[in-house]
C-alpha positions as semicolon CSV with decimal commas, in nm:
position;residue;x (nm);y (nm);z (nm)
1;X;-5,050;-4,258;4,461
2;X;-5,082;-4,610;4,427
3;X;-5,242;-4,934;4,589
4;X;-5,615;-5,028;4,658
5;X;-5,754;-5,056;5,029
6;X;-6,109;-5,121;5,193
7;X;-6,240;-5,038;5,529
8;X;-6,584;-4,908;5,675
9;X;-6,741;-4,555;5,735
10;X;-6,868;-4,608;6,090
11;X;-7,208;-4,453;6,236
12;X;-7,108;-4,107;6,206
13;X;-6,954;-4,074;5,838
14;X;-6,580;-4,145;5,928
15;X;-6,364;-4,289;5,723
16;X;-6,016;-4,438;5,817
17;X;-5,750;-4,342;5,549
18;X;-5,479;-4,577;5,542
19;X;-5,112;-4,426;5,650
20;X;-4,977;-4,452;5,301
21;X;-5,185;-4,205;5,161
22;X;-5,200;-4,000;5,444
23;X;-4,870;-3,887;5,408
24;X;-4,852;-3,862;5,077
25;X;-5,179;-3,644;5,078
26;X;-5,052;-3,405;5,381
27;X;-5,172;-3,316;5,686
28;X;-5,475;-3,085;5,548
29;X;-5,665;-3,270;5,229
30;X;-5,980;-3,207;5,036
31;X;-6,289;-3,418;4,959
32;X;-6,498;-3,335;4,659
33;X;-6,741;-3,500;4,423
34;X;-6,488;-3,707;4,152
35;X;-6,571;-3,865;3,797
36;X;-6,783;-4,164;3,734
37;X;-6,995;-4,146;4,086
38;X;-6,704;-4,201;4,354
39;X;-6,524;-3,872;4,600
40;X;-6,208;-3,690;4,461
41;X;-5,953;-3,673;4,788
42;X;-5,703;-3,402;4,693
43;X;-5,363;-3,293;4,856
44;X;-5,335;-2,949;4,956
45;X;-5,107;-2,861;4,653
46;X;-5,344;-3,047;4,430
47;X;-5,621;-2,851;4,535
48;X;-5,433;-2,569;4,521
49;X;-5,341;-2,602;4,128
50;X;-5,720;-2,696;4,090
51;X;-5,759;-2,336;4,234
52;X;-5,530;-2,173;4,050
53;X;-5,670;-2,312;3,686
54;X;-5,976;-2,171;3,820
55;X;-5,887;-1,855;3,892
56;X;-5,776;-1,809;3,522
57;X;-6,110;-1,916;3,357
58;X;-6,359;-1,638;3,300
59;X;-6,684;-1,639;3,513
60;X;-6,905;-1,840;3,260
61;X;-6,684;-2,127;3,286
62;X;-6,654;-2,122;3,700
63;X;-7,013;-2,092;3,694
64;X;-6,989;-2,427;3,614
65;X;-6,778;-2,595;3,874
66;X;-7,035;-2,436;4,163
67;X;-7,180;-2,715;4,271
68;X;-6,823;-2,905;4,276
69;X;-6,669;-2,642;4,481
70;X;-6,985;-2,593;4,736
71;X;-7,014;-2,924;4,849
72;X;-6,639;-3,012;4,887
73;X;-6,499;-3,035;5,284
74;X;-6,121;-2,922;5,401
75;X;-6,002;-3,268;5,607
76;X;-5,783;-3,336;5,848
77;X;-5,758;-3,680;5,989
78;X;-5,809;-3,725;6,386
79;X;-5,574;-3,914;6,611
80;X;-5,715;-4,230;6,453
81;X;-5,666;-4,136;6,079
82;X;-6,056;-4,051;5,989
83;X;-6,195;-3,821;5,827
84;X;-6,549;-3,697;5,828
85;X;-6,722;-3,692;5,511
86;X;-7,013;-3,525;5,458
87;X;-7,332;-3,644;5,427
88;X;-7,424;-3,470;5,042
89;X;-7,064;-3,602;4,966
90;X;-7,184;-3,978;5,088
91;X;-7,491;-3,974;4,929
92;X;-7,352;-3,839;4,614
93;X;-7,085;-4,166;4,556
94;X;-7,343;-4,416;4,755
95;X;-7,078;-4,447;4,994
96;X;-7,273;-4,628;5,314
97;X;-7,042;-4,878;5,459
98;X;-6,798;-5,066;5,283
99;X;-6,564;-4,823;5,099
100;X;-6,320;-4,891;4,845
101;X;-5,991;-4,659;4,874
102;X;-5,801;-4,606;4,558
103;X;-5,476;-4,417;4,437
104;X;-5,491;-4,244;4,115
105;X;-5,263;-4,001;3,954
106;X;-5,382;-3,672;4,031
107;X;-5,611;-3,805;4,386
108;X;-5,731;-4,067;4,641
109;X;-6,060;-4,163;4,514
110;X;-6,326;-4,347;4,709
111;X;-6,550;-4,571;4,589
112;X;-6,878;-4,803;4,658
113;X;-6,789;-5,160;4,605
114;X;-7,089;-5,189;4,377
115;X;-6,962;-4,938;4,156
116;X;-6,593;-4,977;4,129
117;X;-6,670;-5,343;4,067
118;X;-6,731;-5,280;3,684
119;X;-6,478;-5,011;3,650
120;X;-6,227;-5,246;3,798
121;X;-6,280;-5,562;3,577
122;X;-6,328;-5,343;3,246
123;X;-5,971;-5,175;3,359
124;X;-5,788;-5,477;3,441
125;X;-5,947;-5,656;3,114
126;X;-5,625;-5,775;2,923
127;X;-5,719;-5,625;2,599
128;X;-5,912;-5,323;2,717
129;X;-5,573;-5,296;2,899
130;X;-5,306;-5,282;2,616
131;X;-5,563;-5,042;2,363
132;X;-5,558;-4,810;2,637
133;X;-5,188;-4,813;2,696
134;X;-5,156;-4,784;2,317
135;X;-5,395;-4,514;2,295
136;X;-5,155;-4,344;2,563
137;X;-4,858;-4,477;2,429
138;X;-4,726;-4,676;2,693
């Protein structure tokens, strides 16, 4: 998923998800708490692989993803293409109006402007840029 939109969360914690990664991420998508301070959205076969890796970890190491998978929200976009996130998820990436929607490999992630900001100029830095594609090897 690729490409970098921005549009509001209106009064009741709706969130317009643009077409493009609507139907890439299916009809039935997940929410959850993602790296760095912004929201993980996953497809449903995403989330399902996320699922299966847990099921193969023993009990002391799924202990530790409780709080990830208790306060992540099945979605499903209304006529209009929003989705309700939840408040805890909000409040957890600071999300309050503007949002910043971003593809990534593996998700959708959402972002406060404020935060993304930093992450966005270190990223597109020229030479932060070409050690991490070496480091990669790209």
């Amino acid at each position: 998923m690729i490409g970098q939109y921005q549009h509001n969360i209106d009064a009741k914690g709706r969130l317009f998800i643009p077409a493009k990664f609507r139907e890439e991420l299916g009809e039935t998508f997940y929410v959850a708490s993602g790296l760095d301070g912004c929201l993980s959205v996953y497809s449903d076969a995403k989330w399902a692989d996320l699922m299966g890796k847990c099921y193969t970890l023993p009990d002391s190491q799924v202990r530790k993803m409780r709080a990830f998978f208790s306060n992540a929200a099945e979605c499903q976009p209304d006529s209009q293409g929003r989705i309700l996130i939840p408040a805890k998820l909000r409040q957890y990436a600071a999300l309050e109006r503007e949002v910043i929607i971003n593809g990534a490999p593996k998700c959708v992630e959402l972002w406060n402007p404020e935060r993304w900001a930093p992450i966005e100029a270190a990223g597109l830095d020229p030479e932060n840029l070409a050690a991490v594609m070496e480091e990669l090897g790209l």
